[in-house]
C-alpha positions as CSV (number, residue, x, y, z in Angstrom):
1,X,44.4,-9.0,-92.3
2,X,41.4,-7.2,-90.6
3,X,38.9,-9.1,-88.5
4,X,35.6,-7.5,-87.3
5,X,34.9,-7.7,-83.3
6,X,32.0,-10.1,-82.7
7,X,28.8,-8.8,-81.2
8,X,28.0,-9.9,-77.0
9,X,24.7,-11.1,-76.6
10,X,24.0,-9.8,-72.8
11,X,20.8,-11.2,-72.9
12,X,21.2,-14.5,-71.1
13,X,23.5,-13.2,-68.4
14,X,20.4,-10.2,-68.0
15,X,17.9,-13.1,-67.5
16,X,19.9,-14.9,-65.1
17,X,20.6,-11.8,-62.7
18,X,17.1,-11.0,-62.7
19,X,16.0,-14.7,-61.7
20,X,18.5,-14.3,-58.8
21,X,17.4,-10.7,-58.2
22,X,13.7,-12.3,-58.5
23,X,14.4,-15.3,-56.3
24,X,16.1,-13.0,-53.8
25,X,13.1,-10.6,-53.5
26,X,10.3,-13.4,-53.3
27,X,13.1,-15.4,-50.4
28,X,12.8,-11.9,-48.9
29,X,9.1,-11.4,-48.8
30,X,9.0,-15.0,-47.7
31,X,11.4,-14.2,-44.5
32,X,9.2,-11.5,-43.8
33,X,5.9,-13.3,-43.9
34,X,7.2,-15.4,-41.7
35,X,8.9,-13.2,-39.8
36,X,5.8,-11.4,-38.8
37,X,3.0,-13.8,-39.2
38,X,2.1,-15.1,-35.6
39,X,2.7,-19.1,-35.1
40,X,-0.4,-21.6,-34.6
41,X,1.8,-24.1,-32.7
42,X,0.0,-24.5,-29.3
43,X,1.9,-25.7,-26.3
44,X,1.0,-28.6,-24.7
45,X,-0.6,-28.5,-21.7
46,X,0.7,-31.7,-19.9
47,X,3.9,-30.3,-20.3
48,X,3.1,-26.5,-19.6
49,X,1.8,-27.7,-16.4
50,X,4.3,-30.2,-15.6
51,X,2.2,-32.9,-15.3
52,X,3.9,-36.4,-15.1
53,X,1.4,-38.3,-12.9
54,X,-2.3,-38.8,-13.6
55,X,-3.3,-38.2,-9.8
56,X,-1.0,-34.7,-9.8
57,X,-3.4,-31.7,-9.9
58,X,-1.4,-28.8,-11.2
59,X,-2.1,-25.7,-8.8
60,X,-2.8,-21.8,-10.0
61,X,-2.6,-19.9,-7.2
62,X,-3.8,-16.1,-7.6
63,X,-1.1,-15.5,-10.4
64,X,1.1,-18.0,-10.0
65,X,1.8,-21.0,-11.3
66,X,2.8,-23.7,-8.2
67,X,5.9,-25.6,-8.2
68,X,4.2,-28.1,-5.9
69,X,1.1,-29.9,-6.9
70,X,-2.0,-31.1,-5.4
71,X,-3.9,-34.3,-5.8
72,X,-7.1,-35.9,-7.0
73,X,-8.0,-38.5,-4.3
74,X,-11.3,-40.4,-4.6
75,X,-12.2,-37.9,-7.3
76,X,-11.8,-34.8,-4.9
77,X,-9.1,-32.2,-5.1
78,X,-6.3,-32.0,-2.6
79,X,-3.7,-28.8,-1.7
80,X,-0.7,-29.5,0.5
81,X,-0.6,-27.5,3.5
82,X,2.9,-25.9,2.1
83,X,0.8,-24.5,-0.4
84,X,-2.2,-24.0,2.0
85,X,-0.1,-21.8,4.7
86,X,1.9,-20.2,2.5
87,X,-0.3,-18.4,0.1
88,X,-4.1,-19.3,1.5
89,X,-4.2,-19.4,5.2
90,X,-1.5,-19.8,7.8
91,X,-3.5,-20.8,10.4
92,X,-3.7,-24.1,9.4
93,X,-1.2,-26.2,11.8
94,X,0.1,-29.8,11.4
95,X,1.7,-31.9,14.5
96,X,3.6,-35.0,12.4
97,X,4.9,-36.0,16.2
98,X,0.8,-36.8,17.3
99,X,-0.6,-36.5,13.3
100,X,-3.3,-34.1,13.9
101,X,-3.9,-31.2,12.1
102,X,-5.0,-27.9,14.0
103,X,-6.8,-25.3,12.7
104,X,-7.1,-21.9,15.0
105,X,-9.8,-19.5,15.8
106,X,-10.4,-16.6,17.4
107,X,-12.4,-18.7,20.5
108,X,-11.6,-22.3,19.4
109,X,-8.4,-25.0,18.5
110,X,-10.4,-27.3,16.2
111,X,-8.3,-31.0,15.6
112,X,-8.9,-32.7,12.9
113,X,-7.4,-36.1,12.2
114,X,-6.1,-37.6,8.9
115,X,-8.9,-39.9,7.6
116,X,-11.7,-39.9,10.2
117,X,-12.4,-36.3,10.2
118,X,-15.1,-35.5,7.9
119,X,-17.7,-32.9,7.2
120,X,-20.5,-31.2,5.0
121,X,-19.7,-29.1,2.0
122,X,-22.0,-27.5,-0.5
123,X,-25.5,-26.0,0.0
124,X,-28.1,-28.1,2.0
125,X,-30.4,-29.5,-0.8
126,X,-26.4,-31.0,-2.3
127,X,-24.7,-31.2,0.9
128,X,-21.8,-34.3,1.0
129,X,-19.5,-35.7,3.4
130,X,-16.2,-34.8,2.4
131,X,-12.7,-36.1,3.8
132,X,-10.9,-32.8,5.6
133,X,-7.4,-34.6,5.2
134,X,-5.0,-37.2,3.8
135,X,-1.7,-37.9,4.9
136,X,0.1,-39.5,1.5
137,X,3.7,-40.4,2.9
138,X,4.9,-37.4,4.9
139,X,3.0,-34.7,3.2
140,X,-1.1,-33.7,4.5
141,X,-3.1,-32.5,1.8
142,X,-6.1,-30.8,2.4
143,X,-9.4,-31.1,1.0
144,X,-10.1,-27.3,-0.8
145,X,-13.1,-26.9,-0.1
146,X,-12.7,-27.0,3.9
147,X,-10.1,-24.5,3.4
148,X,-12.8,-22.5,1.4
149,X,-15.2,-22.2,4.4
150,X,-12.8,-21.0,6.8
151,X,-10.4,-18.5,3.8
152,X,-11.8,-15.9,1.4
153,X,-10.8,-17.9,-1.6
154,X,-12.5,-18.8,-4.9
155,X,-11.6,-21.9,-6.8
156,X,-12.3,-24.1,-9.7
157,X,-11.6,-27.3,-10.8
158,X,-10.9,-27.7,-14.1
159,X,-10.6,-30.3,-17.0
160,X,-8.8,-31.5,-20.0
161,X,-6.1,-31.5,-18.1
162,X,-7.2,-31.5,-14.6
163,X,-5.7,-28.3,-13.1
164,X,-7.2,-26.4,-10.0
165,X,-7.3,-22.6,-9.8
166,X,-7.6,-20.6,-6.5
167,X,-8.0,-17.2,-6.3
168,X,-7.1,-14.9,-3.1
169,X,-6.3,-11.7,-4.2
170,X,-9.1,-9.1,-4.0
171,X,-7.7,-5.6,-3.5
172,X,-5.8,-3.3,-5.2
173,X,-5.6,-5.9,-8.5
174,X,-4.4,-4.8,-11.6
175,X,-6.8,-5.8,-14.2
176,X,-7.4,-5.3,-18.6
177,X,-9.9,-6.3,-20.4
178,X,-9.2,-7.8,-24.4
179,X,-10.5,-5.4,-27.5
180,X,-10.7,-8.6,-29.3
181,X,-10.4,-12.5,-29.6
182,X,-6.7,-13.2,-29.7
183,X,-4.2,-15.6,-27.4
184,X,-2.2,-16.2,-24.6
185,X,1.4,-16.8,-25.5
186,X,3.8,-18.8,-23.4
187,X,6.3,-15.9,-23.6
188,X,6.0,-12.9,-25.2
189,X,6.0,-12.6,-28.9
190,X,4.2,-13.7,-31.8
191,X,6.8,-17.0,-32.3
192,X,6.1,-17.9,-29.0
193,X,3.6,-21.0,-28.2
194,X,0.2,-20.3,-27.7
195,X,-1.3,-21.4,-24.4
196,X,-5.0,-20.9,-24.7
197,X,-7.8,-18.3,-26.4
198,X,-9.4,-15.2,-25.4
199,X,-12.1,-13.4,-25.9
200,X,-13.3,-9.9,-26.9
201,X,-14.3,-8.2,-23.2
202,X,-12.4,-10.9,-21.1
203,X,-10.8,-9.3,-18.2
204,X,-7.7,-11.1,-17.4
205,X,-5.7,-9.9,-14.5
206,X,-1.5,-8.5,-14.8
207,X,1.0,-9.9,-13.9
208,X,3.6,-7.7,-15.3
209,X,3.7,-5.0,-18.0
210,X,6.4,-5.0,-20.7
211,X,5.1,-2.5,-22.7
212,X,4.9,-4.2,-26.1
213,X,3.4,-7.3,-24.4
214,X,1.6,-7.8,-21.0
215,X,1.9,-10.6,-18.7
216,X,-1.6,-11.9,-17.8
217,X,-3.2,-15.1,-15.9
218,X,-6.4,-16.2,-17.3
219,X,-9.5,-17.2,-15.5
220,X,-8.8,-21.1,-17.0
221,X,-5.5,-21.0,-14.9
222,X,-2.7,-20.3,-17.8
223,X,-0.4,-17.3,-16.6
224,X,1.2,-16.2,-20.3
225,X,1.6,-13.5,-22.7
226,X,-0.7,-11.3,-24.3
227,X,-0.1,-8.2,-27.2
228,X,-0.7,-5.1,-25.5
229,X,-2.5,-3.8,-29.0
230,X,-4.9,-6.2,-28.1
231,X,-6.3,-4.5,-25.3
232,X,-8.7,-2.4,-24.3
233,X,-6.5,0.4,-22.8
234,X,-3.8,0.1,-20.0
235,X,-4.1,-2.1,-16.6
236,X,-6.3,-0.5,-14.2
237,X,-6.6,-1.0,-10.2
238,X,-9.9,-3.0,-8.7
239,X,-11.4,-4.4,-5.7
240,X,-13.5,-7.2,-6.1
241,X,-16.6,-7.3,-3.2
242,X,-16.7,-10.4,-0.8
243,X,-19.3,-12.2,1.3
244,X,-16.9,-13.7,3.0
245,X,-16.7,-13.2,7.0
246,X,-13.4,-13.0,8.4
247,X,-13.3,-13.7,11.9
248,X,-12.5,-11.4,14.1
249,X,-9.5,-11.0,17.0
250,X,-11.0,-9.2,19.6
251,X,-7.9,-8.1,22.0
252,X,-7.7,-5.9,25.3
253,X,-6.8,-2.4,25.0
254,X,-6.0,-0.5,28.4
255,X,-7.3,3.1,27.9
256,X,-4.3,4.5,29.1
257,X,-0.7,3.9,28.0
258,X,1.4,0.9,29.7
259,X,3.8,1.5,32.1
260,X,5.1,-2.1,32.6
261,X,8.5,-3.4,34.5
262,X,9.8,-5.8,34.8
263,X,10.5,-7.6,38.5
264,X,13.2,-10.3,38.3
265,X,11.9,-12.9,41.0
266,X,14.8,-16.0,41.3
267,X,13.4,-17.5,44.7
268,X,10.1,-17.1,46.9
269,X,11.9,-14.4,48.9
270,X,12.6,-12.3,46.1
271,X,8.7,-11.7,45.8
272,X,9.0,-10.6,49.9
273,X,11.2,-6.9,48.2
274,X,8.4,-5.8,46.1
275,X,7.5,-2.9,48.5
276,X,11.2,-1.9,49.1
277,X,11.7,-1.8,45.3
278,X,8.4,0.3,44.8
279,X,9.4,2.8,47.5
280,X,10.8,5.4,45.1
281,X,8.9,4.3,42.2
282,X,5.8,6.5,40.3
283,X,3.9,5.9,37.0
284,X,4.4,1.9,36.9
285,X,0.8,0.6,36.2
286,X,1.5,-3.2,35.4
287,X,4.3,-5.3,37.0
288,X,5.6,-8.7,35.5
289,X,7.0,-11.1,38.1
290,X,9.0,-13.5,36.1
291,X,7.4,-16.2,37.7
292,X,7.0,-19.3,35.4
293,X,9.6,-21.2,33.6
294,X,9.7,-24.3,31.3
295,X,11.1,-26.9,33.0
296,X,10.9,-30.1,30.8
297,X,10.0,-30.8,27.4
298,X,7.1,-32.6,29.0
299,X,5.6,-28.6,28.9
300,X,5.4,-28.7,33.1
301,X,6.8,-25.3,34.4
302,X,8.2,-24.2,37.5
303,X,6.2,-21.4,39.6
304,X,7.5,-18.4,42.1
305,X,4.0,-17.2,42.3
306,X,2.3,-15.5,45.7
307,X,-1.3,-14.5,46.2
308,X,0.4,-11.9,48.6
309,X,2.4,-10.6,46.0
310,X,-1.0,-10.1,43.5
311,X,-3.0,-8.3,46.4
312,X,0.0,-6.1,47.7
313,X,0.1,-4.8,43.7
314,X,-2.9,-4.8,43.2
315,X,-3.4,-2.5,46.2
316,X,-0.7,-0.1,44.8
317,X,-2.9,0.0,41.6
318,X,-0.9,-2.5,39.6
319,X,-1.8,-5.1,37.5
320,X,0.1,-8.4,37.2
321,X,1.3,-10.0,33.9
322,X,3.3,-13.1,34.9
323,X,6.2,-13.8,32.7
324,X,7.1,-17.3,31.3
325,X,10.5,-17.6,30.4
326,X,12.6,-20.4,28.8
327,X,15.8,-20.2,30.3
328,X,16.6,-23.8,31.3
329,X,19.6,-25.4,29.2
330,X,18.7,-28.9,28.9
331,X,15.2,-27.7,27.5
332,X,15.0,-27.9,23.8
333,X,12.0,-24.8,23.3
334,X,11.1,-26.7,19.9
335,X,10.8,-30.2,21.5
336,X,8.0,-28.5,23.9
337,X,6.3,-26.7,21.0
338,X,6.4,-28.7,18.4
339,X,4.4,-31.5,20.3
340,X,1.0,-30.4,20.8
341,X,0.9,-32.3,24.1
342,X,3.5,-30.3,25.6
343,X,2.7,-27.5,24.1
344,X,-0.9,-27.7,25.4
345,X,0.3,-28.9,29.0
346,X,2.1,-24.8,29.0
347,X,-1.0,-22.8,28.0
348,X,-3.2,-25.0,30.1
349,X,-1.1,-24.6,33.5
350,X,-0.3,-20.9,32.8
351,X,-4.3,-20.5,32.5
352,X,-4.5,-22.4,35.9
353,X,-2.1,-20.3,37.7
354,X,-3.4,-17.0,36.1
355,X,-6.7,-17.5,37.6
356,X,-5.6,-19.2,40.7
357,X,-3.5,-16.4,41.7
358,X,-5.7,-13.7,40.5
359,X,-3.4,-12.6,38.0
360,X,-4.3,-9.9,35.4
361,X,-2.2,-11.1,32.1
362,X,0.3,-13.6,30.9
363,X,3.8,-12.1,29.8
364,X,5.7,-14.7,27.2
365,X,9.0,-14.3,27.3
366,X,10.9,-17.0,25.3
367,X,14.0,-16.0,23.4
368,X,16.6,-17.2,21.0
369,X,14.1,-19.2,19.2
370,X,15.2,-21.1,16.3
371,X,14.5,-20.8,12.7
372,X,12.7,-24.3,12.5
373,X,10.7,-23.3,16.2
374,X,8.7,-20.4,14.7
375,X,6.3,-21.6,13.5
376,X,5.5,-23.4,16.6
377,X,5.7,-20.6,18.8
378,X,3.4,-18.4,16.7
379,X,0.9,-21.9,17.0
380,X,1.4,-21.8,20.4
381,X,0.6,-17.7,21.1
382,X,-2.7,-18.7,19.1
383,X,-4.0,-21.3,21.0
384,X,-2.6,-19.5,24.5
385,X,-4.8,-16.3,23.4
386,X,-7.9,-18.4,22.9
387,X,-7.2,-19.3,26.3
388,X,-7.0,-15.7,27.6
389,X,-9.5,-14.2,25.9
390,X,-12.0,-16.7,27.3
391,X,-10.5,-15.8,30.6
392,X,-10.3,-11.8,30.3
393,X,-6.3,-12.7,30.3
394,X,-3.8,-9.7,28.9
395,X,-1.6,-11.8,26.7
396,X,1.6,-10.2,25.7
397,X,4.8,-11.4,24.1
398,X,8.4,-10.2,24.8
399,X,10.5,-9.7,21.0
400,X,14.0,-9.2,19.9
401,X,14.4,-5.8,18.2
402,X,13.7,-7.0,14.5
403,X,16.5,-8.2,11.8
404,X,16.2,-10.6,9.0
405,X,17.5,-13.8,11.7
406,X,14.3,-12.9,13.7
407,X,11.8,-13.2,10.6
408,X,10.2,-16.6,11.9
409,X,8.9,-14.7,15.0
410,X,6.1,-13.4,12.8
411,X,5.7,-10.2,14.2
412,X,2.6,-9.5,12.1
413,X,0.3,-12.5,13.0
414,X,1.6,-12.0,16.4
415,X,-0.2,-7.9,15.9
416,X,-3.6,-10.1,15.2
417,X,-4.0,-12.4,17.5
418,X,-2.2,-10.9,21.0
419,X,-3.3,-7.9,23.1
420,X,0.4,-6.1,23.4
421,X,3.7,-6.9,21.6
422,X,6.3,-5.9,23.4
423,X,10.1,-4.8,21.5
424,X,13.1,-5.8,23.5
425,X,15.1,-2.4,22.5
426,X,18.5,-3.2,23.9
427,X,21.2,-5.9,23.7
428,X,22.1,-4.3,20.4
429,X,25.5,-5.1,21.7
430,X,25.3,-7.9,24.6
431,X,27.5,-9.6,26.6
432,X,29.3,-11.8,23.8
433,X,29.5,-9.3,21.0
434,X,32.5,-9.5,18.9
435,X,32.8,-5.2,19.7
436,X,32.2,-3.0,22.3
437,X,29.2,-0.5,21.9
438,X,26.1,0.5,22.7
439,X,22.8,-1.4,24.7
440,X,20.2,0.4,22.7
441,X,21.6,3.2,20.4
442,X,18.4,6.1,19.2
443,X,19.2,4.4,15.7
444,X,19.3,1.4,16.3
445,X,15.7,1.5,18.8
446,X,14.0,4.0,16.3
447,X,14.3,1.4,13.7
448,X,12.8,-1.4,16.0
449,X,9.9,0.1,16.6
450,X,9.9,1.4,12.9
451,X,10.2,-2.0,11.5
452,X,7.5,-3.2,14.1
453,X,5.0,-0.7,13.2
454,X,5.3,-1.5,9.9
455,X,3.5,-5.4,10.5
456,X,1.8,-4.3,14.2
457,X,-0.7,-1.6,14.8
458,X,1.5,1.0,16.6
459,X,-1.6,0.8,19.4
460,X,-0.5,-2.6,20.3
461,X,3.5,-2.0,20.7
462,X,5.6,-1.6,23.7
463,X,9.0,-0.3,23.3
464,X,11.4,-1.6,26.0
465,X,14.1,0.8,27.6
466,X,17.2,-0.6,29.5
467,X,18.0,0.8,33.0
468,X,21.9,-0.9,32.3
469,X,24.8,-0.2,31.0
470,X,27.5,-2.5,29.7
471,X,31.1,-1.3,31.0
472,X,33.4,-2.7,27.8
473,X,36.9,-3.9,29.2
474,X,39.6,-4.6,26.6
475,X,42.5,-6.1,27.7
476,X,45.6,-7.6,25.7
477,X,43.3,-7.6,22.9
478,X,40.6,-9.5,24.9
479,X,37.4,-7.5,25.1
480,X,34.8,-8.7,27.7
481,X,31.8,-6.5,29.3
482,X,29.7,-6.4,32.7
483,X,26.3,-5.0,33.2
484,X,25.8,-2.4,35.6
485,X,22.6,-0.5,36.6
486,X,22.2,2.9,36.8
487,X,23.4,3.6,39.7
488,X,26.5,1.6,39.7
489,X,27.6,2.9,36.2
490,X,27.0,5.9,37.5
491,X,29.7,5.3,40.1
492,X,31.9,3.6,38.2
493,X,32.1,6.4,35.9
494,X,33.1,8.8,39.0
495,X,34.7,6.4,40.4
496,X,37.7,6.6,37.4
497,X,37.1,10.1,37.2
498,X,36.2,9.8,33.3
499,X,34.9,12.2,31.1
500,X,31.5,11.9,29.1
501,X,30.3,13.8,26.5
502,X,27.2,13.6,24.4
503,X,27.1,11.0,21.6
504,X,24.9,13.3,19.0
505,X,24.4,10.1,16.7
506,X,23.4,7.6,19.4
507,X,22.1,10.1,21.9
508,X,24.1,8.9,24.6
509,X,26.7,10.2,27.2
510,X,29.7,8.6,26.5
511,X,33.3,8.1,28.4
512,X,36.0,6.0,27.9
513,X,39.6,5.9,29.8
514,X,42.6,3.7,30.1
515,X,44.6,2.6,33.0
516,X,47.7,1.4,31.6
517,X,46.5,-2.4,31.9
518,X,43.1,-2.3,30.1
519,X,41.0,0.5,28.1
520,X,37.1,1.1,29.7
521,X,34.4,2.1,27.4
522,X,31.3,2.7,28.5
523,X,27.9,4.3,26.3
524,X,25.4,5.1,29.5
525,X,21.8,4.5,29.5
526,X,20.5,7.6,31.8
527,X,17.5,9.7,32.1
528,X,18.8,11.7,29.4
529,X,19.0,8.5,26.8
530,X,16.2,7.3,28.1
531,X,14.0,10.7,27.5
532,X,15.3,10.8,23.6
533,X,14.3,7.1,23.7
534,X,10.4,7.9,24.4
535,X,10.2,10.0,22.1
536,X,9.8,7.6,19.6
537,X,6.3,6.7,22.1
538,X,4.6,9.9,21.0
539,X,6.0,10.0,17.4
540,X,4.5,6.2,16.6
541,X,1.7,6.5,18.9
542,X,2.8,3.4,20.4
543,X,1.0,1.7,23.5
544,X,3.4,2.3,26.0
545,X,6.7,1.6,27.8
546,X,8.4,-1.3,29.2
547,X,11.6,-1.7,31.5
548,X,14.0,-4.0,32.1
549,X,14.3,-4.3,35.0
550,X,12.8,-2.7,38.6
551,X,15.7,-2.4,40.6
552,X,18.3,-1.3,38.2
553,X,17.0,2.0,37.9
554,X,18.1,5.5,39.2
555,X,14.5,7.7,41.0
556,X,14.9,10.6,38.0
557,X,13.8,8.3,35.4
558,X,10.5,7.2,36.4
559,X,9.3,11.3,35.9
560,X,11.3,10.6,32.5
561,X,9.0,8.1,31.3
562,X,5.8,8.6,32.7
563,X,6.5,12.8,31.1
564,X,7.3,10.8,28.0
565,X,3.6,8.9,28.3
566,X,1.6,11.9,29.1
């Protein structure tokens, strides 16, 4: 029997691939609509600006967006001096020991107390008594617009939420302007939240450029994400003009280059050698007698000073810059500078026996300072210069060579507000060092004074030269070291009969030799080193020379520097 094959209707199964193929396409179009249709969400702003108290006042700073916050207090905005010092003004000061607040200028220490002190903001006709400072807990705040007369800042005080925004920046500030009304993302790309609205011709300032997207702060204080389509042409450089009037740090400049060494005076006798140690000496033009010394943490100091001394150098042609030291051991240096009592008592009987003894400058000298004591050391140059510059004073200061432990010295506020900054160029390797090797390497010098030129006006620096030499003594795997001057490592050297040659790298003579018991090393500071060393004078234009010390020297060297300063 024959059966015919049936007929297949495809026409269902047709219908139902093109109604996936269909719902495919329009899920498609869909995905990419969305994909690349910007979001409307809008972040919210307590939350952008981490608000979680009503009184907190969320802080822009230039383009930044502060961790800390400020505070509305009696309807007035408040900045804590964290924020204050470290972005606005650092010469705002606070003493929690005696809770007064200092702030420093060129001719005046102005103290301010939490609370009581008060004065006028605002243009006469709308002039109001305003609150300087608050102390909430252990933090000061400070009113914003007393930091406004004394800074050149801008601010504005928001609403909706309550946010304040201070600019600082005014040079070399990238800036864009917008094409056209758009927004400010939270991050960057069209998913991303949107912070607030532009408009066409705003100029908002960079941040950061990631080609695609531009990072941006706005004028209203949100620091987001912009397209870069959507404006008007790449970042460009501007400086904005001020009316502000910085005040200015007048300082002493000798018209010749400083030739200063260094006298070490232990006892009133000592002072009795100063014409046997200038018999052989030429060049020197400033002497510093290390007179003073802190002698409690009550700020009273200990004085070797003679009027004798004064007239006999000042007869030779010298001037006199007393040095103040801080070498006694039971004497915390913070604990004196960190109370303003103390610290005043210092300045105020270093003035006295500057002018008492006729003296011509003040030489601070006050090493291995602490991280946490820097700041109170730099507080306490500034009020000791207000001092001496009322009083015609040379004020100089005596710094370690500098490395990233030494950063709290603040080398560059130091350049403002003193009249000579003086580099310590040796103990590269001192007594304690774990190896033997070199006082003051040409390296190791040449990138003191290049790292201190970098924050000081080279007309300001002083590079100080060794007249030692360590002798490096290694024994049973026990390495210990003595200091000789030049003289006596010189005749140590012959003495052992060893053999120097020319270090081309440290630009030293160098010997070494072993005696069967112990192996001698020894990198000599000579008037050959010494020459290479002022070099580096000339090259930076730098203000002069310093030595350490008169006494230790050999006679060839004082030709050696004073060639090296002509």
């Amino acid at each position: 029997m024959l059966y015919k094959k049936k007929k297949q209707n495809f026409a269902p199964v047709m219908v139902v691939i093109l109604l996936i193929l269909l719902i495919g396409a329009i899920g498609l179009v869909v995905h990419m609509i969305q994909k690349y249709t910007p979001t409307k969400e809008r972040m919210d702003p307590m939350a952008y600006y981490g608000i979680a108290d009503i009184e907190e006042l969320p802080l822009v700073f230039g383009t930044e967006v502060l961790a800390v916050k400020g505070r509305m207090m009696e309807g007035e905005p408040y900045v804590p001096l964290e924020a204050v010092t470290a972005y606005l003004n650092k010469r705002f000061y606070w003493d929690p020991n005696e809770q007064i607040l200092i702030y420093t200028t060129p001719t005046e220490k102005m103290i301010i107390t939490p609370e009581n002190a008060s004065y006028m903001v605002g243009e006469e006709s709308r002039a109001a008594e305003r609150v300087i400072c608050r102390l909430v807990g252990d933090v000061l705040y400070i009113h914003i617009a007393f930091v406004k007369q004394v800074t050149d800042i801008d601010y504005t005080l928001l609403q909706e939420p309550g946010r304040l925004v201070v600019q600082y920046q005014w040079s070399d500030v990238s800036v864009v302007e917008v094409r056209e009304d758009t927004q400010v993302r939270y991050r960057g790309g069209i998913k991303s939240e949107i912070l607030t609205d532009v408009a066409e011709g705003a100029v908002l300032r960079v941040v950061d450029d990631l080609d695609d997207w531009k990072c941006v702060v706005t004028e209203d204080g949100y620091v987001g994400y912009i397209k870069s389509s959507e404006l008007a042409g790449e970042p460009q450089k501007q400086d904005f003009e001020r009316q502000f009037q910085a005040p200015v740090y007048t300082s002493i400049s000798r018209d010749h280059p400083i030739n200063l060494t260094w006298h070490q005076v232990t006892n009133m006798d000592a002072n009795n050698m100063l014409g046997t140690l200038l018999a052989n000496v030429s060049g020197v033009n400033v002497i510093s007698p290390t007179w003073f010394s802190i002698i409690n943490e009550q700020g009273e100091i200990s004085s070797l000073a003679s009027a004798e001394y004064v007239a006999d150098a000042h007869a030779r042609g010298l001037e006199v810059w007393g040095l103040v030291s801080n070498f006694e051991e039971n004497v915390s240096t913070f604990n004196v500078l960190s109370h303003t009592a103390s610290r005043t008592r210092v300045e105020n009987l270093l003035i006295q026996a500057a002018l008492q003894y006729g003296l011509d400058g003040i030489n601070v000298d006050l090493e291995n300072l602490s991280e946490d004591a820097g700041p109170h050391f730099v507080q306490f140059l500034r009020e000791l210069s207000i001092l001496c510059r009322a009083n015609q004073l040379v004020l100089s200061v005596d710094d370690p060579v500098p490395q990233e432990f030494t950063k709290h010295y603040d080398r560059q506020e130091q350049g403002v507000i003193v009249d000579y900054v003086i580099i310590m160029g040796y103990d590269e390797n001192y007594a304690d060092s774990p190896e033997a090797g070199s006082v003051a390497s040409y390296p190791w010098v040449r990138q003191g004074v290049e790292d201190t030129v970098a924050v000081v006006p080279a007309s300001k620096v002083i590079n100080a030269v060794p007249f030692y030499t360590r002798v490096w003594k290694t024994t049973a795997g026990i390495l210990s070291s003595e200091a000789l001057g030049m003289a006596d490592a010189a005749r140590f050297v012959r003495k052992n009969k060893i053999e120097t040659y020319w270090d081309k790298e440290k630009c030293q003579n160098y010997g070494e030799y072993d005696n069967g018991e112990s192996f001698y090393q020894v990198w000599l500071e000579d008037a050959e080193s010494l020459e290479v060393k002022m070099g580096l004078v000339k090259e930076y234009g730098l203000a002069g020379v310093a030595s350490w010390k008169l006494g230790f020297e050999r006679k060839n060297v004082w030709k050696v520097l004073s060639d090296g300063l002509g």
